[in-house]
N, C-alpha and C positions, 0 to 999 in steps of 0.2 A: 632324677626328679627335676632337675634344674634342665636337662635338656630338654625334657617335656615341656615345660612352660615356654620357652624359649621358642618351641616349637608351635604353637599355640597362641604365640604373639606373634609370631610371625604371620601364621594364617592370619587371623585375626586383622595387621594391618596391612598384609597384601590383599584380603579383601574390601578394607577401609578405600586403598588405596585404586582398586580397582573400581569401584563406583563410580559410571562416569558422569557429566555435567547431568541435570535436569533437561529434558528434551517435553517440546509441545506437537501436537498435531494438531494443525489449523485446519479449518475447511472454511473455504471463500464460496459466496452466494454472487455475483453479479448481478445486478437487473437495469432497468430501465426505470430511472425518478419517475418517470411520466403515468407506466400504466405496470410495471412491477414483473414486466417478461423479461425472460433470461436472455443475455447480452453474449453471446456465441464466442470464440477465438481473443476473447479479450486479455490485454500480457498483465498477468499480477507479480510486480516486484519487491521483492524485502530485502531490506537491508539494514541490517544492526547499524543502532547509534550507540556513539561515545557518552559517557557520562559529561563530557560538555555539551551533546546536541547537536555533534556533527558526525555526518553520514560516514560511514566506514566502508573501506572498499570490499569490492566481492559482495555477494547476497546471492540471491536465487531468484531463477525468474518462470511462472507458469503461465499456462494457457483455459480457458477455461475451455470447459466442453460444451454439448449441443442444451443442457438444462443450465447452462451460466456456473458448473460448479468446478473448482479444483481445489487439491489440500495437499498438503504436504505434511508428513511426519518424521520428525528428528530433529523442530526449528528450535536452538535454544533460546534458555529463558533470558529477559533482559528485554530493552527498549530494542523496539523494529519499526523503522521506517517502511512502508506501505504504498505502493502508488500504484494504481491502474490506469491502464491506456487501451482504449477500442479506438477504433475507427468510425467517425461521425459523433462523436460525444467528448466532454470535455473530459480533460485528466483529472485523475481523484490524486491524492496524498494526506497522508495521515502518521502521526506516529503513536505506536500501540504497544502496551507494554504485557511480554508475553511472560506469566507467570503461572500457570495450570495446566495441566497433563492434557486439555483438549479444549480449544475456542473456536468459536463459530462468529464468522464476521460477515457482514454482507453491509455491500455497497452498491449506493444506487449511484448511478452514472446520469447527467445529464443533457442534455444537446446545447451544442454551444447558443452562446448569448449573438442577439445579433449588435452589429457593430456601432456604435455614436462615433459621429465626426462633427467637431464644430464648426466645420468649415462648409458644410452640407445643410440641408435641410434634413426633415427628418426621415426620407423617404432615401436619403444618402444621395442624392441630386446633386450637382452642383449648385453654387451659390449663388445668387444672380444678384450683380448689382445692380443699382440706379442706373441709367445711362448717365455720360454724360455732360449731355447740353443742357441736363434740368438743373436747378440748382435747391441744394436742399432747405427744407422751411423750415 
C-alpha cells in the first residue's frame, strides 16, 4: 500500500513537473498607415525584456509574406519587445506583454518624415545670407 502511493505521487509530480512554461502564438498583420495595404518581406523582431526594461539577448526574427502576415508559435509569456523594419518606411518598436494562448497584433508602418534643418530654408535650400556691402537696418 505504501508503495502504491508512493507510486502515484511520483506520477503525479513527474507530471507537475513536466508541464512546460505557458507558450503564445502571435500572428503579425503589417500594413501601410497611409492606405491600410499589406507591407511585403517586412523583418518582425521579438525579444523578451527583463523585469527592469532591458532588452535580453537572443529573440526571433520573421519575415512577412505577400498579404503583410507572419506568426509564430511557442513565444513565451512575459514582456516582448517588438520592432519592425521594411524598407522605405520608418521603424516601429513597442513593448507587449504576451500573456494568452493567441494575440493578433498589427502594425501600421509609416513613411519616413521629411527632414527640418535650421540652417536651410524650408524647401531644405541653402541659407542665403545678406551680402555684404549692405549694412543691416
Amino acid at each position: 500500500m505504501v508503495f502504491a502511493v508512493s507510486v502515484v505521487l511520483g506520477v503525479v509530480a513527474g507530471a507537475a513537473g513536466a508541464q512546460e512554461d505557458p507558450t503564445c502564438k502571435v500572428t503579425f498583420l503589417i500594413q501601410r498607415d497611409s492606405n491600410s495595404k499589406p507591407i511585403r518581406a517586412a523583418s518582425v523582431v521579438l525579444h523578451p525584456v527583463t523585469r527592469k526594461g532591458k532588452q535580453e539577448r537572443g529573440g526571433f526574427e520573421l519575415k512577412t509574406d505577400n498579404d503583410g502576415k507572419t506568426e509564430f508559435e511557442g513565444v513565451p509569456y512575459g514582456k516582448m519587445r517588438i520592432q519592425v523594419l521594411a524598407q522605405g518606411f520608418q521603424t516601429y518598436g513597442d513593448d507587449y506583454v504576451i500573456d494568452k494562448p493567441t494575440m493578433d497584433i498589427v502594425v501600421k508602418l509609416k513613411r519616413p518624415a521629411e527632414q527640418y534643418s535650421i540652417y536651410g530654408d524650408p524647401t531644405n535650400g541653402p541659407k542665403q545670407d545678406a551680402p555684404k556691402d549692405q549694412k543691416p537696418q
